[in-house]
Backbone as XML, in Angstrom:
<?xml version="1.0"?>
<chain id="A" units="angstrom">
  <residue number="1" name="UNK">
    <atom name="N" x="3.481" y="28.699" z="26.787"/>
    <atom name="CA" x="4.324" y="27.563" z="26.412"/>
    <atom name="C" x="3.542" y="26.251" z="26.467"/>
  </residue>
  <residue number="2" name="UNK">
    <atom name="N" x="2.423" y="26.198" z="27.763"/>
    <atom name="CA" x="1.564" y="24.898" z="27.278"/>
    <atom name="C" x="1.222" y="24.642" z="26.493"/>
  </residue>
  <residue number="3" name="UNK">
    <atom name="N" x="0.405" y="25.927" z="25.435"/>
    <atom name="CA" x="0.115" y="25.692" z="24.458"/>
    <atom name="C" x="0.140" y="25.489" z="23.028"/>
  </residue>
  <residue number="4" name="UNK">
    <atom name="N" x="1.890" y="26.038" z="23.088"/>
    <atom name="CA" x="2.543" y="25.215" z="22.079"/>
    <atom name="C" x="2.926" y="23.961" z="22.413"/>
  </residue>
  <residue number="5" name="UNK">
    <atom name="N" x="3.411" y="23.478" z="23.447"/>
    <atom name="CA" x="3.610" y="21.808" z="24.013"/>
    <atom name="C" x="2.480" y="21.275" z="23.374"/>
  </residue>
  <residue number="6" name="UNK">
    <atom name="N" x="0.893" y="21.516" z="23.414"/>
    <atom name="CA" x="-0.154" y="20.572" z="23.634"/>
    <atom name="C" x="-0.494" y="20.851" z="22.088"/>
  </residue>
  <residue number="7" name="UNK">
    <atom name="N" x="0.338" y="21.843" z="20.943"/>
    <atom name="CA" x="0.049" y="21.524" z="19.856"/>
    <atom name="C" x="0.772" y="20.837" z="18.857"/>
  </residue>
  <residue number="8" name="UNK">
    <atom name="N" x="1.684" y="20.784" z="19.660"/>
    <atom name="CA" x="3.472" y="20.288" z="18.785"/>
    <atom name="C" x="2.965" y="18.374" z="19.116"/>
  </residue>
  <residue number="9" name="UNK">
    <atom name="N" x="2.279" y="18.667" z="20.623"/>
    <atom name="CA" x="1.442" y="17.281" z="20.719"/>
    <atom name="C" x="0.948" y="16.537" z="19.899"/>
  </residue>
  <residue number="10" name="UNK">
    <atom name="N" x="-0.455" y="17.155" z="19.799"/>
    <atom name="CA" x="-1.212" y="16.824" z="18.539"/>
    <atom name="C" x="-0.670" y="16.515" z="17.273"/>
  </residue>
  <residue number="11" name="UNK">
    <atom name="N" x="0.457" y="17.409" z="17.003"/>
    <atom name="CA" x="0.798" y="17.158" z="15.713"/>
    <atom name="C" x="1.210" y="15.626" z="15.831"/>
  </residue>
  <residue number="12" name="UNK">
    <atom name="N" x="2.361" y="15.825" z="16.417"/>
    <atom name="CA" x="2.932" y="14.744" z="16.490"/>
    <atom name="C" x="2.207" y="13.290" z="16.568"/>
  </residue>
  <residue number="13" name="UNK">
    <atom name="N" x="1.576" y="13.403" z="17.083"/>
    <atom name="CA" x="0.314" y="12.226" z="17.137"/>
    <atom name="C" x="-0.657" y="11.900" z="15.927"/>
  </residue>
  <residue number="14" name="UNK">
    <atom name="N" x="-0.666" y="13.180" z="15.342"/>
    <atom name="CA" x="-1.810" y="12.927" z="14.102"/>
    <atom name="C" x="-0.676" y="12.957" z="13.121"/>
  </residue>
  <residue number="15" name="UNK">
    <atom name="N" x="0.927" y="13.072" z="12.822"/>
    <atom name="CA" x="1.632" y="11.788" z="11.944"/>
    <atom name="C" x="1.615" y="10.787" z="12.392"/>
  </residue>
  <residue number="16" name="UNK">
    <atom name="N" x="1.630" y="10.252" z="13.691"/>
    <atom name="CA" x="1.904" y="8.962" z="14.012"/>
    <atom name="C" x="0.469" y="7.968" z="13.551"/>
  </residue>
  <residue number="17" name="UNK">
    <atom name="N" x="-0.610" y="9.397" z="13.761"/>
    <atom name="CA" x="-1.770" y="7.865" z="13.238"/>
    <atom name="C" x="-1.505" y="7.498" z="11.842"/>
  </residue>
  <residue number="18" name="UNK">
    <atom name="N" x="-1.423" y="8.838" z="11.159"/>
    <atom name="CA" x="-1.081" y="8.813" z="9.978"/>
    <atom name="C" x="-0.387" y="7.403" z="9.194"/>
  </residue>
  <residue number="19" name="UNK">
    <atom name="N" x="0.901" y="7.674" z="9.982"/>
    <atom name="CA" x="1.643" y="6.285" z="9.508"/>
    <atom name="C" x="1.440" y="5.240" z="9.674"/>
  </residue>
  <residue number="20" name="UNK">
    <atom name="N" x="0.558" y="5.012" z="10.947"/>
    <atom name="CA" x="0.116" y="3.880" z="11.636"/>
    <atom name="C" x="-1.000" y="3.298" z="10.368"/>
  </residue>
  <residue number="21" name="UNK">
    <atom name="N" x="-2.020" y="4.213" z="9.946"/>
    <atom name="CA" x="-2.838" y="4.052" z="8.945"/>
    <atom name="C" x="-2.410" y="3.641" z="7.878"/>
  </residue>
  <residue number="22" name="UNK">
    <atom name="N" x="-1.253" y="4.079" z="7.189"/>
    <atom name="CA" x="-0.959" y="4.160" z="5.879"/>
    <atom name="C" x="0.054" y="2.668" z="6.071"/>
  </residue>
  <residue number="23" name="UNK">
    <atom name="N" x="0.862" y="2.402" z="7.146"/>
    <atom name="CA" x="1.224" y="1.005" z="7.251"/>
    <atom name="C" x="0.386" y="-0.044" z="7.270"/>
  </residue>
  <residue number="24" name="UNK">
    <atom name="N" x="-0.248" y="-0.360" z="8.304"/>
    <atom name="CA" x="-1.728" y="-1.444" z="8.427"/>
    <atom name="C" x="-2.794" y="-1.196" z="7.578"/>
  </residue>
  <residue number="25" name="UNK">
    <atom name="N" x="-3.253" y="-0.044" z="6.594"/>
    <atom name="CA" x="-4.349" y="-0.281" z="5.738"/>
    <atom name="C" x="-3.633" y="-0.089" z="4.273"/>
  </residue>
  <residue number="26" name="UNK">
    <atom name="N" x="-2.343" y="-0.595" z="4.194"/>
    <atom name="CA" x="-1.844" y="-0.146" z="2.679"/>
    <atom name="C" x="-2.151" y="-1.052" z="1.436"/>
  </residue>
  <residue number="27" name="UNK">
    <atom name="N" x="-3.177" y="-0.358" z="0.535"/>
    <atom name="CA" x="-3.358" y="-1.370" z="-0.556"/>
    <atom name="C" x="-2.131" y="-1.167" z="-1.231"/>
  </residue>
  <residue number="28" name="UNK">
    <atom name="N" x="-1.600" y="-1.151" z="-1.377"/>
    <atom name="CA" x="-0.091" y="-1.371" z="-2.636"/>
    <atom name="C" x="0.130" y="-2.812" z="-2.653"/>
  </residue>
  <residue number="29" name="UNK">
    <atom name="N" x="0.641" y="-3.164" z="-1.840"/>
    <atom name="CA" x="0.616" y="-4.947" z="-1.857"/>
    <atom name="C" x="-0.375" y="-5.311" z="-2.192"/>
  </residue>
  <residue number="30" name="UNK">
    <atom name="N" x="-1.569" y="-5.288" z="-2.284"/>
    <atom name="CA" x="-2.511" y="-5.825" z="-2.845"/>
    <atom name="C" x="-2.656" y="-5.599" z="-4.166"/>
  </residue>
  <residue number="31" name="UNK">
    <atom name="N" x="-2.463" y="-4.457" z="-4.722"/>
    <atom name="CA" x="-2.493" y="-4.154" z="-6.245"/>
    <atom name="C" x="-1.094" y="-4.358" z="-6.464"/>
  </residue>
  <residue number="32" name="UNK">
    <atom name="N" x="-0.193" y="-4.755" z="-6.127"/>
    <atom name="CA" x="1.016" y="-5.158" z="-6.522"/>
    <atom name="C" x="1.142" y="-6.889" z="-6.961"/>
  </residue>
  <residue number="33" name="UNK">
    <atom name="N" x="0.104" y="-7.443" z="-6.036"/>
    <atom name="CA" x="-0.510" y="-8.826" z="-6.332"/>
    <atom name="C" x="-1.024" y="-8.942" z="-7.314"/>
  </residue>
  <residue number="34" name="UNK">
    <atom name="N" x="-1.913" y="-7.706" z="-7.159"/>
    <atom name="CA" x="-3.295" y="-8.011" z="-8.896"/>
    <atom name="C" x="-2.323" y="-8.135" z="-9.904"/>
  </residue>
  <residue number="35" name="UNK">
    <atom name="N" x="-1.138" y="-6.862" z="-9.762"/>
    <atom name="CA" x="-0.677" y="-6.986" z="-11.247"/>
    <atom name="C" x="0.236" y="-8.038" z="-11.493"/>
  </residue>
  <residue number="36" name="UNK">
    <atom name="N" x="0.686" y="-8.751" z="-10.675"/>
    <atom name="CA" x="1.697" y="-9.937" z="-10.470"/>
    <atom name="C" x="0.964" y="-11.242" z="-11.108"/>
  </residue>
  <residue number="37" name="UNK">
    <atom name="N" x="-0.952" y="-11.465" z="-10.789"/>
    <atom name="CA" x="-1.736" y="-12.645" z="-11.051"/>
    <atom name="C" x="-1.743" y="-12.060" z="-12.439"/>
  </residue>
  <residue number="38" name="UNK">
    <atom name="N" x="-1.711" y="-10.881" z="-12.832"/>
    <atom name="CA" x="-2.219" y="-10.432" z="-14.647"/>
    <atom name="C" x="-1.187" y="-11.226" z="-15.462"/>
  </residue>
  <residue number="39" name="UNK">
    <atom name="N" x="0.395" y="-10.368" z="-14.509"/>
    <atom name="CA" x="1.387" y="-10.400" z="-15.600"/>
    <atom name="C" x="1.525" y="-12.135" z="-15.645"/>
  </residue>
  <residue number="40" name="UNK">
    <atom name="N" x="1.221" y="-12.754" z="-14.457"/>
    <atom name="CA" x="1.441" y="-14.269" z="-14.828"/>
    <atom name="C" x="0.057" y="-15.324" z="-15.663"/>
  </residue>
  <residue number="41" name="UNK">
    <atom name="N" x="-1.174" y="-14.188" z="-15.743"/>
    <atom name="CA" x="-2.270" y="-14.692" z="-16.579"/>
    <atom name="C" x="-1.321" y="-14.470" z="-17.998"/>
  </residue>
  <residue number="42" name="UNK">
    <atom name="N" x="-1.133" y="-13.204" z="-18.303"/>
    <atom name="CA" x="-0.500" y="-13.057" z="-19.663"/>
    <atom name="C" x="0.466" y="-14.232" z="-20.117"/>
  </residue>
  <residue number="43" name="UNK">
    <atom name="N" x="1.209" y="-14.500" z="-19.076"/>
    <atom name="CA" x="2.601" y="-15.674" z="-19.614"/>
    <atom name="C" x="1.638" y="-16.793" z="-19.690"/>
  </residue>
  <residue number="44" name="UNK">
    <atom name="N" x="0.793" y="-17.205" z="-19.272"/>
    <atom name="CA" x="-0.025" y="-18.382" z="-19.161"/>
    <atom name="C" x="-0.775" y="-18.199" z="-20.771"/>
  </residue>
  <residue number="45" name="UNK">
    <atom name="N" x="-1.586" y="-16.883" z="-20.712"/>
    <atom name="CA" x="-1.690" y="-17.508" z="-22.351"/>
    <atom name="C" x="-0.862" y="-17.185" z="-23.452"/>
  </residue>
  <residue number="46" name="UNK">
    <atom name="N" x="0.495" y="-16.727" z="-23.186"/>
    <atom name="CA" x="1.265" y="-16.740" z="-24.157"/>
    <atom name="C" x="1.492" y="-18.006" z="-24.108"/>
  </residue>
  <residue number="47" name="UNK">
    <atom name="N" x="1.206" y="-18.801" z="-23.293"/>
    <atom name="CA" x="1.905" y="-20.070" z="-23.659"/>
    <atom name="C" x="1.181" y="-21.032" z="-24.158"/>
  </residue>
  <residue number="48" name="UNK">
    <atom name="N" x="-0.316" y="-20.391" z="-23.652"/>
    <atom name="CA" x="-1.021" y="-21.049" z="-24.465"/>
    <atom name="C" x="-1.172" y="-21.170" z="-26.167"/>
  </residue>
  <residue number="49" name="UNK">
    <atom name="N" x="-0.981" y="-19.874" z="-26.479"/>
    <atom name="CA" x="-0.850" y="-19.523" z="-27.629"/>
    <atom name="C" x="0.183" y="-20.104" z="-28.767"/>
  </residue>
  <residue number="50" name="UNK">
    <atom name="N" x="1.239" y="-20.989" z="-28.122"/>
    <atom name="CA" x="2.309" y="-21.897" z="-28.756"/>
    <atom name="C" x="1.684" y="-23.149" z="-28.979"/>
  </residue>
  <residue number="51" name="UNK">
    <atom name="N" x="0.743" y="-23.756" z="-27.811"/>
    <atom name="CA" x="0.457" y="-25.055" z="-27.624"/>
    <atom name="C" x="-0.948" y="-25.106" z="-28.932"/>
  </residue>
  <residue number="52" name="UNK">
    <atom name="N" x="-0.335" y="-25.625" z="-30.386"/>
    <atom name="CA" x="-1.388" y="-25.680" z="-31.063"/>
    <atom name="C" x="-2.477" y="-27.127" z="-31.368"/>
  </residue>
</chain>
């Protein structure tokens, strides 16, 4: 029985880094930015594109 305790352990711990990782190193917000500066480069020269 310890040694299912000390593996149900581990597990449990290696999701928790898991999430711990995937929370504090998540690029999504960052490429959620890039595409946010694009989509507002695009409106910028659509608008340029009026101003003749």
């Amino acid at each position: 029985m310890d040694a299912l305790l000390k593996i149900v352990l581990l597990i449990s711990l290696y999701f928790i880094a898991i999430s711990l990782h995937l929370g504090l190193c998540d690029d999504v917000p960052s490429a959620e930015a890039d595409t946010v500066v694009t989509e507002s480069e695009e409106h910028y020269t659509a608008s340029d594109d009026f101003d003749y």
